[in-house]
N, C-alpha and C positions, 0 to 999 in steps of 0.2 A: 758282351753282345752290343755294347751302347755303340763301338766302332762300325758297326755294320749299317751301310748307309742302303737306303732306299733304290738307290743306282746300280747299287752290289745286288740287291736281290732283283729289281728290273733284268741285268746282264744275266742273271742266275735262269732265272724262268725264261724269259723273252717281254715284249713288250706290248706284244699285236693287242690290240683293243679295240671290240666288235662293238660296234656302236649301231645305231638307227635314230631314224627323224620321227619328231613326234607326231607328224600327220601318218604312219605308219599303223597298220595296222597293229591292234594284241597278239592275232594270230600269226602275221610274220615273224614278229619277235619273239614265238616261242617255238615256233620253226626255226630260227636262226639258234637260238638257243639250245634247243634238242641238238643242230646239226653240229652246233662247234662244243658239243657237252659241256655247255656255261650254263651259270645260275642266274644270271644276269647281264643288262647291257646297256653301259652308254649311253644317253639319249644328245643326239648334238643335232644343232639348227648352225647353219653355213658356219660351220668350224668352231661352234662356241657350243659350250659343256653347255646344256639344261636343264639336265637331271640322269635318273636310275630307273630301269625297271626292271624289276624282277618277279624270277617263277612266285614269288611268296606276296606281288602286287597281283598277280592273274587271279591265284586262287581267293583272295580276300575280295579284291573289287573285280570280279569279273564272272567269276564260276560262282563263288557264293552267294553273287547279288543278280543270276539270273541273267546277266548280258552276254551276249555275241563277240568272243573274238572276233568273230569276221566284221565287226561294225564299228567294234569297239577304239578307237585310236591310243597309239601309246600314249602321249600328250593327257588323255585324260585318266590315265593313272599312274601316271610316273610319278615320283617324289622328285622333289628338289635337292640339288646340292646343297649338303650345308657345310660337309665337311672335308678338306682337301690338303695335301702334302706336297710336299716340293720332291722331287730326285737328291736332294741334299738332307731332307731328312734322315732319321732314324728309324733301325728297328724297333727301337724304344719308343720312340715318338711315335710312330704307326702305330702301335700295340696301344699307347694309352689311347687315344682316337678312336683306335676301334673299342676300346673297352669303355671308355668311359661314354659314350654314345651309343653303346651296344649296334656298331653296325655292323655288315659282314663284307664289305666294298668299298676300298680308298681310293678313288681317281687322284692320280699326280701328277702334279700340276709344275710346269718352271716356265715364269714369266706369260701368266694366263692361255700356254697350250699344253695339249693335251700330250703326255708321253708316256702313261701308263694307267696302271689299275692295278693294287693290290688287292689280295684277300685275305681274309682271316686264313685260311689253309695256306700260300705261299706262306704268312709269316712261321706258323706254324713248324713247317715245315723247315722253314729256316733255322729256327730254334732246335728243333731236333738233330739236326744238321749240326750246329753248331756242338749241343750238348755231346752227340755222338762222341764228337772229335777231341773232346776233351775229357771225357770218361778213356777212352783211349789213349789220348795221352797219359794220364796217370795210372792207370792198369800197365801200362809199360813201365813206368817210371818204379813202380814196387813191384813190380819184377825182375826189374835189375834191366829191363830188355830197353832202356832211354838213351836215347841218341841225339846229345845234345846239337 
């Protein structure tokens, strides 16, 4: 799986990346979010990444602390970027990032623009994908059914 580059699973999913400005509302952002069934989104100021926010920033700093989506701006609770990958990385390389950071959202980066956004679920997904295909292949091969 170490061959499996970040570019391969971008081309696999697609690449669209929903994004929004941080003078934006909370509540748009979870309307954009509900409409494109994402967990999350982007936050970019005139073409440069600034952060994340997501459904699990609403619930924490938003709903549980009493403020107003409709007031609320994403800028004041978005997280920052801390952690970022190229299209030339790896599936391996993605996977320890998100593991060892525990995050659920890799924005991918080549030559400081934006060209994707993985998830823990594409990788996921990928990997099963993969495992699939190789359970398959040797299920054929001890049955005699291998076609080199």
């Amino acid at each position: 799986m170490e061959n499996i580059s970040v570019r391969d699973i971008l081309a696999e999913k697609g690449s669209n990346v929903f994004t929004i400005r941080p003078e934006e509302t909370v509540f748009e952002a979870l309307r954009i979010m509900s409409e494109k069934n994402i967990g999350a989104l982007l936050v970019m100021k005139h073409d440069h990444l600034e952060g994340i926010v997501t459904e699990r920033d609403y619930a924490r700093k938003v709903a549980l602390l009493g403020k107003q989506s409709e007031v609320t701006t994403v800028g004041e609770i978005m997280n920052a970027i801390k952690y970022t990958i190229s299209s030339n990385g790896t599936l391996n390389d993605a996977m320890s990032i998100m593991s060892d950071h525990s995050i659920r959202h890799l924005p991918v980066l080549d030559d400081g623009k934006l060209v994707g956004i993985l998830s823990i679920i594409d990788l996921i997904k990928r990997i099963i994908s993969v495992q699939r295909k190789e359970i398959d292949h040797l299920q054929n091969y001890i049955t005699g059914r291998y076609m080199a």
